[in-house]
PyMOL Python script that loads the backbone (N, CA, C, O; Angstrom):
from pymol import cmd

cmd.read_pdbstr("""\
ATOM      1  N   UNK A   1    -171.505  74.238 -81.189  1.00  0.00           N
ATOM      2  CA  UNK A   1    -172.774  73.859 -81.799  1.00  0.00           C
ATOM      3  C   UNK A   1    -173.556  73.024 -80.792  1.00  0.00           C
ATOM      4  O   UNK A   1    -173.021  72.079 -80.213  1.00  0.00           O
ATOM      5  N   UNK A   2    -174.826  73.374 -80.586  1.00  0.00           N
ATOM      6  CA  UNK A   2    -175.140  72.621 -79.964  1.00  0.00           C
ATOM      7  C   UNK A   2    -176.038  70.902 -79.838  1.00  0.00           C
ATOM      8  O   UNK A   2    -176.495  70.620 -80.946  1.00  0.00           O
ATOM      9  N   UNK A   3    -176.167  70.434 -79.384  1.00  0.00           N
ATOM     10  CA  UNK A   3    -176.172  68.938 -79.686  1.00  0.00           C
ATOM     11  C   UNK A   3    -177.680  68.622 -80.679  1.00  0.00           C
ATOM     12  O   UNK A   3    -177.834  67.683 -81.461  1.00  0.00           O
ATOM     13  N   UNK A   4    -178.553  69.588 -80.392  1.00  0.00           N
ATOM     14  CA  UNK A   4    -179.782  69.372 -81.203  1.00  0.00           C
ATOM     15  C   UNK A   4    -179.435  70.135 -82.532  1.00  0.00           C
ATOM     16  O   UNK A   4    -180.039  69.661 -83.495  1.00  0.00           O
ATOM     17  N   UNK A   5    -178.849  70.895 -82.744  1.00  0.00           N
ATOM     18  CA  UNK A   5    -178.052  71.391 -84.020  1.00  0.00           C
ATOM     19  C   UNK A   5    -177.363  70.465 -84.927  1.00  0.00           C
ATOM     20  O   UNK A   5    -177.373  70.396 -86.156  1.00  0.00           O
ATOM     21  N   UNK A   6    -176.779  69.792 -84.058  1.00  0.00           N
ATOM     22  CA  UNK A   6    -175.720  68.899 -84.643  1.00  0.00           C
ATOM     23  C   UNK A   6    -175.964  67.572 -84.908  1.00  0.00           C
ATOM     24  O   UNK A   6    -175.218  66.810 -85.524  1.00  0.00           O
ATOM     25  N   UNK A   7    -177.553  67.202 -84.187  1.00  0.00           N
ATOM     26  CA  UNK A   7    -178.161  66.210 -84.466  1.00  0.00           C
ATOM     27  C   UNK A   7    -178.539  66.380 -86.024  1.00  0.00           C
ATOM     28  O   UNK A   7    -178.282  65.586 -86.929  1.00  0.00           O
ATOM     29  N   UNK A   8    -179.557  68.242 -86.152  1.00  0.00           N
ATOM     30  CA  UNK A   8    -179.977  67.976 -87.439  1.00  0.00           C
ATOM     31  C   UNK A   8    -178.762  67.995 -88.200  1.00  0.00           C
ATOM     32  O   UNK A   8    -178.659  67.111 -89.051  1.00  0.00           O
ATOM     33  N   UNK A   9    -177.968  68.684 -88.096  1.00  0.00           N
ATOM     34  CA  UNK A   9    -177.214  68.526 -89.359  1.00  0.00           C
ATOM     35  C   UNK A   9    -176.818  66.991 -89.718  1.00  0.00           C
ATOM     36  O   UNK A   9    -176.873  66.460 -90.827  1.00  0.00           O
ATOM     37  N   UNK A  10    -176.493  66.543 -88.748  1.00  0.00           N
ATOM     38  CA  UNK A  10    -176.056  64.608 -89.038  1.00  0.00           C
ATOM     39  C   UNK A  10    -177.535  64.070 -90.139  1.00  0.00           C
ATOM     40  O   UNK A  10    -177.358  63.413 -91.166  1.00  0.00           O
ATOM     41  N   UNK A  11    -179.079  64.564 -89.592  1.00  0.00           N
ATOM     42  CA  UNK A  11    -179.815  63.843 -90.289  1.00  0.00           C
ATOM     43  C   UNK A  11    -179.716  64.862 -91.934  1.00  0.00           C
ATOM     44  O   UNK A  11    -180.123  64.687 -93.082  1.00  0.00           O
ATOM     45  N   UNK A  12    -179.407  65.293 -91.644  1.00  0.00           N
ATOM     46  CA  UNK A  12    -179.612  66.645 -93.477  1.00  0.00           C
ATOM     47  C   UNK A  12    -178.282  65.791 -94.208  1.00  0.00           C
ATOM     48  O   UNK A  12    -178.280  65.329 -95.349  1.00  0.00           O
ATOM     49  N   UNK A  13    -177.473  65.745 -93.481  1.00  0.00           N
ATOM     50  CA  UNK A  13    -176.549  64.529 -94.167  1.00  0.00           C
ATOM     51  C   UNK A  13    -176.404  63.659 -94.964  1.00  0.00           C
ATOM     52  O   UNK A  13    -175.710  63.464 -95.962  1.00  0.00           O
ATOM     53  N   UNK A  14    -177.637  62.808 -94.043  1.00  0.00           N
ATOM     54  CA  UNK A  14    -177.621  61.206 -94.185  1.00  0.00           C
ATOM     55  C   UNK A  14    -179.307  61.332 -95.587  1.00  0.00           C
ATOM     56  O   UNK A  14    -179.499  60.407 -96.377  1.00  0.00           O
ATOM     57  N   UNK A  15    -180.136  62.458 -95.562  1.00  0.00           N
ATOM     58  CA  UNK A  15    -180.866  63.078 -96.835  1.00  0.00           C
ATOM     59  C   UNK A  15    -179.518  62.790 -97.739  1.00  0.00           C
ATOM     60  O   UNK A  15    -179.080  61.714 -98.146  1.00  0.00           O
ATOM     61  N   UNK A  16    -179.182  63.686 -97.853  1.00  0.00           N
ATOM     62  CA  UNK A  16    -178.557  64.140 -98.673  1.00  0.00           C
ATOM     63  C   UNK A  16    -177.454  63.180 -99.316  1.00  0.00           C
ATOM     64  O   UNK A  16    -177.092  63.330-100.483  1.00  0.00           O
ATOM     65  N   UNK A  17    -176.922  62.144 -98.448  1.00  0.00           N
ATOM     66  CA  UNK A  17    -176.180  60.652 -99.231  1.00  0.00           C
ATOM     67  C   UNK A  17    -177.110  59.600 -99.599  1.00  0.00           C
ATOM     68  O   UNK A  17    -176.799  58.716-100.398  1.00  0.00           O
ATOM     69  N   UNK A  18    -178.551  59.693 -98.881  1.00  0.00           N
ATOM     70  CA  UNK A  18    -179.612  59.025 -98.957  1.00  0.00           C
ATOM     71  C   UNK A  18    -180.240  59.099-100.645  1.00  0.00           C
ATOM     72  O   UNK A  18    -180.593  58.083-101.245  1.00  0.00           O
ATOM     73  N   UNK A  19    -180.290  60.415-101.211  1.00  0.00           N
ATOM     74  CA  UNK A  19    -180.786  60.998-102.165  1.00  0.00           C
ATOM     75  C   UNK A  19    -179.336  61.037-103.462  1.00  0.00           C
ATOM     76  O   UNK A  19    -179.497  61.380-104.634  1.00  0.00           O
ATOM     77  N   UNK A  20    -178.394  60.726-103.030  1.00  0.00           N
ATOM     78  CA  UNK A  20    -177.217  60.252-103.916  1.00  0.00           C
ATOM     79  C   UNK A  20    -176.784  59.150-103.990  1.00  0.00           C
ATOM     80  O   UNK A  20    -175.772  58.780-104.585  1.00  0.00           O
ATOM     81  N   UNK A  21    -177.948  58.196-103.039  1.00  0.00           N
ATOM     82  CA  UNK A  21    -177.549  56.484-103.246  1.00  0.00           C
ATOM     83  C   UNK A  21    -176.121  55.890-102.517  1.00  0.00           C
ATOM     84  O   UNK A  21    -175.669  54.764-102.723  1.00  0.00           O
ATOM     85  N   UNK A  22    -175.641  56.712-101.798  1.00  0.00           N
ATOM     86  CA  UNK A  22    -174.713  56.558-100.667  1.00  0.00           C
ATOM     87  C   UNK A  22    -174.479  55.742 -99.023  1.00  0.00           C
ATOM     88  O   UNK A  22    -173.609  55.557 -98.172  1.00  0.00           O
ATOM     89  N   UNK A  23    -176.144  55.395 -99.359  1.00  0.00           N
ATOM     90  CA  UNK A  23    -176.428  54.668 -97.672  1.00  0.00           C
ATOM     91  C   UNK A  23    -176.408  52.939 -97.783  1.00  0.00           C
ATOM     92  O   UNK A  23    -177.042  52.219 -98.555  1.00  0.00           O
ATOM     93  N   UNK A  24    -175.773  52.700 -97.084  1.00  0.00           N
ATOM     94  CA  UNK A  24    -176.233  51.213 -96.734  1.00  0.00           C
ATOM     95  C   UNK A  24    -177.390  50.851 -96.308  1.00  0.00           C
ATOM     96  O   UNK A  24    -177.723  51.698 -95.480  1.00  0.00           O
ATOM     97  N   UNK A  25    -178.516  49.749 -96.448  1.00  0.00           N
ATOM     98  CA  UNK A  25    -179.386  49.316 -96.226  1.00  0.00           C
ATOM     99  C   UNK A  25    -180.060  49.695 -94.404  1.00  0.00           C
ATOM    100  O   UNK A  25    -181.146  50.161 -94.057  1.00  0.00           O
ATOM    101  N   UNK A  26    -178.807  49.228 -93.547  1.00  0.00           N
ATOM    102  CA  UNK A  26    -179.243  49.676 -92.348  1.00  0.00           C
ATOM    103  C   UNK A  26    -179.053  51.226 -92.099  1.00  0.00           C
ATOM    104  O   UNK A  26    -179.838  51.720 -91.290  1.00  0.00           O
ATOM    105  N   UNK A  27    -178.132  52.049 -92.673  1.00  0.00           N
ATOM    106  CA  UNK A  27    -178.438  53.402 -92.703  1.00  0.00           C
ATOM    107  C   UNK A  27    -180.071  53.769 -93.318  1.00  0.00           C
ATOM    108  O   UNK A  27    -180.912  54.362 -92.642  1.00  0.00           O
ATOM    109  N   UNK A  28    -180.249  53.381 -94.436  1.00  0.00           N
ATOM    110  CA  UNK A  28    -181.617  53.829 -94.452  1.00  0.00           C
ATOM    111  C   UNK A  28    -182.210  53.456 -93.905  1.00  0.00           C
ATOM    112  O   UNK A  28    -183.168  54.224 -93.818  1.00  0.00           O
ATOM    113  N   UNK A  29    -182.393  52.362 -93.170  1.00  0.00           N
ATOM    114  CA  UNK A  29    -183.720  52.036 -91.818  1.00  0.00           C
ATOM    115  C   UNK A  29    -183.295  53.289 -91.089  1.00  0.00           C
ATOM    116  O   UNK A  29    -183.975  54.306 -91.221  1.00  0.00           O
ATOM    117  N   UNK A  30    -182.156  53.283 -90.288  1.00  0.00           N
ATOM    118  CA  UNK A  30    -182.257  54.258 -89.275  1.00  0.00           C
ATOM    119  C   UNK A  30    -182.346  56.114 -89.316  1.00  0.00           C
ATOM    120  O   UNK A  30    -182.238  56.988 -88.455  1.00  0.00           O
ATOM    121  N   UNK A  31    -182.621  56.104 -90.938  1.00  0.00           N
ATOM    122  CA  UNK A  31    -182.920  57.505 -91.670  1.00  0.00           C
ATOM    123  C   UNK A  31    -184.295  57.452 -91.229  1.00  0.00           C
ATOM    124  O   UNK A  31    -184.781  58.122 -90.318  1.00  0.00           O
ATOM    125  N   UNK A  32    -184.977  56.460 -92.068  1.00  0.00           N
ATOM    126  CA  UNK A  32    -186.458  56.643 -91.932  1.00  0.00           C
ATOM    127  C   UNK A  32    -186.981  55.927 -90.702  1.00  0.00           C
ATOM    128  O   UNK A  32    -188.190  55.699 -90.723  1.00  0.00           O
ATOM    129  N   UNK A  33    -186.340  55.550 -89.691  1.00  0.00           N
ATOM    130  CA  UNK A  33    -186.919  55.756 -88.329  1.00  0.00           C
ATOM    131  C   UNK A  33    -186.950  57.391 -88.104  1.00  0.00           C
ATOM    132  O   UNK A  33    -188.035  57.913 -87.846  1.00  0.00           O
ATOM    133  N   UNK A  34    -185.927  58.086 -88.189  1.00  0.00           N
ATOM    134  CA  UNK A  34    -185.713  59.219 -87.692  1.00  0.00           C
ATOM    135  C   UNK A  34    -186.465  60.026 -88.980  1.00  0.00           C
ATOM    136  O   UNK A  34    -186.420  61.250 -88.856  1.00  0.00           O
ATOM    137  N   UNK A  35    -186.937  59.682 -89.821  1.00  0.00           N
ATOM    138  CA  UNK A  35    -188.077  60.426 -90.625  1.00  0.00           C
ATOM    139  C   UNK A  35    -189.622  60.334 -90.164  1.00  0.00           C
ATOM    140  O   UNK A  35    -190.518  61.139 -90.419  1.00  0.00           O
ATOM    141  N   UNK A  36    -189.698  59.017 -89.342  1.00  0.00           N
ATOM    142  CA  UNK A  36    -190.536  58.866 -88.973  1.00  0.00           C
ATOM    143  C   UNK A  36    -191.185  59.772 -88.085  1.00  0.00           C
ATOM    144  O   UNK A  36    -192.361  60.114 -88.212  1.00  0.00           O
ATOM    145  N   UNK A  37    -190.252  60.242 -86.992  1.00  0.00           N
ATOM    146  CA  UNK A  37    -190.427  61.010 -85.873  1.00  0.00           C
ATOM    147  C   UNK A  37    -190.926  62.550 -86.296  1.00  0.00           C
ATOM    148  O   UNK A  37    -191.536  63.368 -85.608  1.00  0.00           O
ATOM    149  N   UNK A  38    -190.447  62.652 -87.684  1.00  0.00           N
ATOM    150  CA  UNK A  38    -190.372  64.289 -87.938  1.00  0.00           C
ATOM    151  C   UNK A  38    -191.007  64.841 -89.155  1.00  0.00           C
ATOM    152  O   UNK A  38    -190.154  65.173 -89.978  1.00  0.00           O
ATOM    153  N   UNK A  39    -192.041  65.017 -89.482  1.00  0.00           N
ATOM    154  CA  UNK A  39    -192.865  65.750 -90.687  1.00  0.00           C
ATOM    155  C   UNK A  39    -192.079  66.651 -91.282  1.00  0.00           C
ATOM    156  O   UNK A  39    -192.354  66.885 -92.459  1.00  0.00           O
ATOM    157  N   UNK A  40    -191.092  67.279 -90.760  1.00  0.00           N
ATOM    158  CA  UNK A  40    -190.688  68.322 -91.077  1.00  0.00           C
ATOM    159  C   UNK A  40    -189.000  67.597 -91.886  1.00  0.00           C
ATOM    160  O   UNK A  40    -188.496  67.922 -92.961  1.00  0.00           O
ATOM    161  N   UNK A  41    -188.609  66.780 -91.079  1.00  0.00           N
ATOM    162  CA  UNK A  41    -187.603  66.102 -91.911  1.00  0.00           C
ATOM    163  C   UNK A  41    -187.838  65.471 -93.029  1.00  0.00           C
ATOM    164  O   UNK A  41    -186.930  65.408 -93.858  1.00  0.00           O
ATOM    165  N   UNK A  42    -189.268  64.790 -93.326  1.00  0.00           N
ATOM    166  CA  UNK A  42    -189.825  63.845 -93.852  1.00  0.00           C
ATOM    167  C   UNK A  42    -189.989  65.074 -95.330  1.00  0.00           C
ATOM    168  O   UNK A  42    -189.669  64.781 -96.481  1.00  0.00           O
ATOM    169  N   UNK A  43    -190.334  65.895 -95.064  1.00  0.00           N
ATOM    170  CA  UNK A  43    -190.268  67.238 -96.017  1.00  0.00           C
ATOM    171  C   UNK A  43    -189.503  66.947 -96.596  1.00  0.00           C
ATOM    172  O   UNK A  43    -189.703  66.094 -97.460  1.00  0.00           O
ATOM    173  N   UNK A  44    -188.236  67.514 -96.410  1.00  0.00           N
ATOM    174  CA  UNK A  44    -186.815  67.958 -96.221  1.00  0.00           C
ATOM    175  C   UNK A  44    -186.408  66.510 -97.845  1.00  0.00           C
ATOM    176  O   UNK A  44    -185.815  66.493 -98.923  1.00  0.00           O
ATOM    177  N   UNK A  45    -187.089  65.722 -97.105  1.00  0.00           N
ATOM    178  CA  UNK A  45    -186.250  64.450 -97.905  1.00  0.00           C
ATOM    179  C   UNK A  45    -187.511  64.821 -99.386  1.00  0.00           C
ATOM    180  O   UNK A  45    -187.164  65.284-100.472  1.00  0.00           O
ATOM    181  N   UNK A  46    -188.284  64.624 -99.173  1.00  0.00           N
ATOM    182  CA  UNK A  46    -189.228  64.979-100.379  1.00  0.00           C
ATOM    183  C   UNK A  46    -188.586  65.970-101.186  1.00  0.00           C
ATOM    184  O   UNK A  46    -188.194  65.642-102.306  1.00  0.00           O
ATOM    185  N   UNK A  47    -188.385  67.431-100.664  1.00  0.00           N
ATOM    186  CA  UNK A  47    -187.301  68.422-101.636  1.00  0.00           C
ATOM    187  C   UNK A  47    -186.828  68.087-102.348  1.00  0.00           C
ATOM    188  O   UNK A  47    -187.196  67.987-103.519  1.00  0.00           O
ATOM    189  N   UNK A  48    -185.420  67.672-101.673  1.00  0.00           N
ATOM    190  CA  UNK A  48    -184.127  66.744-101.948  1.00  0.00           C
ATOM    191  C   UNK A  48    -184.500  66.174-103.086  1.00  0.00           C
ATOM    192  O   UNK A  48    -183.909  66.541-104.101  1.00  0.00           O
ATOM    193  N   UNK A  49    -185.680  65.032-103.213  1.00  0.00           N
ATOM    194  CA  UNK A  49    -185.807  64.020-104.061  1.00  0.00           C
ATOM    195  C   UNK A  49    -186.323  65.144-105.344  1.00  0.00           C
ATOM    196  O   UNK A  49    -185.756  65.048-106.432  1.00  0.00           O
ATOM    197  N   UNK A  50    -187.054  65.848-105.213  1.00  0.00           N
ATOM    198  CA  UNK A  50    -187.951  66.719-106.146  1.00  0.00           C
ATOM    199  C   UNK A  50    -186.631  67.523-107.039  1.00  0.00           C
ATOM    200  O   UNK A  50    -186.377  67.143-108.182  1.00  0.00           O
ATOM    201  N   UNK A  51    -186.090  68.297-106.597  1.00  0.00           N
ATOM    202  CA  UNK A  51    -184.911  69.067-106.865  1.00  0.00           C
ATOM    203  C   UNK A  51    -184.094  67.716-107.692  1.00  0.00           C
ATOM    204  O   UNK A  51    -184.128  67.748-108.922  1.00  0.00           O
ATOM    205  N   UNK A  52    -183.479  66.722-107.115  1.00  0.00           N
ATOM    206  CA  UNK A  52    -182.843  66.154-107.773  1.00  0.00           C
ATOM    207  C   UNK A  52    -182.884  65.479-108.921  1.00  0.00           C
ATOM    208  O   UNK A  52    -182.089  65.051-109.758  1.00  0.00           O
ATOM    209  N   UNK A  53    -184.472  65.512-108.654  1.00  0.00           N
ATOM    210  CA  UNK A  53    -185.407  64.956-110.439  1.00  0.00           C
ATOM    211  C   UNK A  53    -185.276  65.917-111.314  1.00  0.00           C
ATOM    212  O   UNK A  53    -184.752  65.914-112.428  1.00  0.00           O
ATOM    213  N   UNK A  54    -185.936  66.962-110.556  1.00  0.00           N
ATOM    214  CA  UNK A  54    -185.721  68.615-111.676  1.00  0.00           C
ATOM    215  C   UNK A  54    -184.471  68.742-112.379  1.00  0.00           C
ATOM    216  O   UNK A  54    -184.340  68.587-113.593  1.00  0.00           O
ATOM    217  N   UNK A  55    -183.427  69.074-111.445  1.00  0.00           N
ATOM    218  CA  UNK A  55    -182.496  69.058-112.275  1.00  0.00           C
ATOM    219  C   UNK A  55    -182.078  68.144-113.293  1.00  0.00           C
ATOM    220  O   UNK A  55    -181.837  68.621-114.402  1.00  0.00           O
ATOM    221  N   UNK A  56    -181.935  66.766-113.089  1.00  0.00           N
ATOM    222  CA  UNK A  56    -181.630  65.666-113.886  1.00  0.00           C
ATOM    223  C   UNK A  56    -182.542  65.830-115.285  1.00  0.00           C
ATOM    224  O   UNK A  56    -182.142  65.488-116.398  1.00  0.00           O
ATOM    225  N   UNK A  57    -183.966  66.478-114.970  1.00  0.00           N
ATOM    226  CA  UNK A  57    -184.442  66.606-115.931  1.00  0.00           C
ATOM    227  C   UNK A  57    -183.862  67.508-117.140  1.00  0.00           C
ATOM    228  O   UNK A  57    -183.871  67.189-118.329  1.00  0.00           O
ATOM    229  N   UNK A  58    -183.243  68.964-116.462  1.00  0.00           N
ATOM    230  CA  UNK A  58    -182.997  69.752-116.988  1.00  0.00           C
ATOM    231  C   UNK A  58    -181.017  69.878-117.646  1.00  0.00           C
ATOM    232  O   UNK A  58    -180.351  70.800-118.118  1.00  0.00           O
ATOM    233  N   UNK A  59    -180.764  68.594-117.359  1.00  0.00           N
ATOM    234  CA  UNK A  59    -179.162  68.539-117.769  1.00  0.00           C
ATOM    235  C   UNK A  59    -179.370  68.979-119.334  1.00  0.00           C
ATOM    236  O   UNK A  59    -178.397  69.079-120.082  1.00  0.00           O
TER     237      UNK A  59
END
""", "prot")
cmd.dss("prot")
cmd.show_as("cartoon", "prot")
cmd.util.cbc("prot")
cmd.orient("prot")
């Protein structure tokens, strides 16, 4: 895999424990630094959050 691959997957990760309340305080700074950099990650986390409302709605 290569290292920019494996970068995103580390940040789709740290979404994804981010959005299950899994991060420590300085993990989320260094999420949303690295959200900062990327519109497209910054997306990614919006989904996440959207989807996870939807469903909750729909239990």
């Amino acid at each position: 895999m290569s290292s920019a691959l494996s970068k995103e997957h580390a940040i789709l990760k740290k979404i994804d424990h981010y959005v299950k309340g899994k991060l420590s305080e300085d993990e989320k700074e260094q999420l949303w630094a690295e959200l900062c950099k990327s519109e497209e990650l910054f997306d990614r986390l919006e989904l996440e959050l959207l989807l996870t409302r939807w469903v909750k709605m729909h239990e």
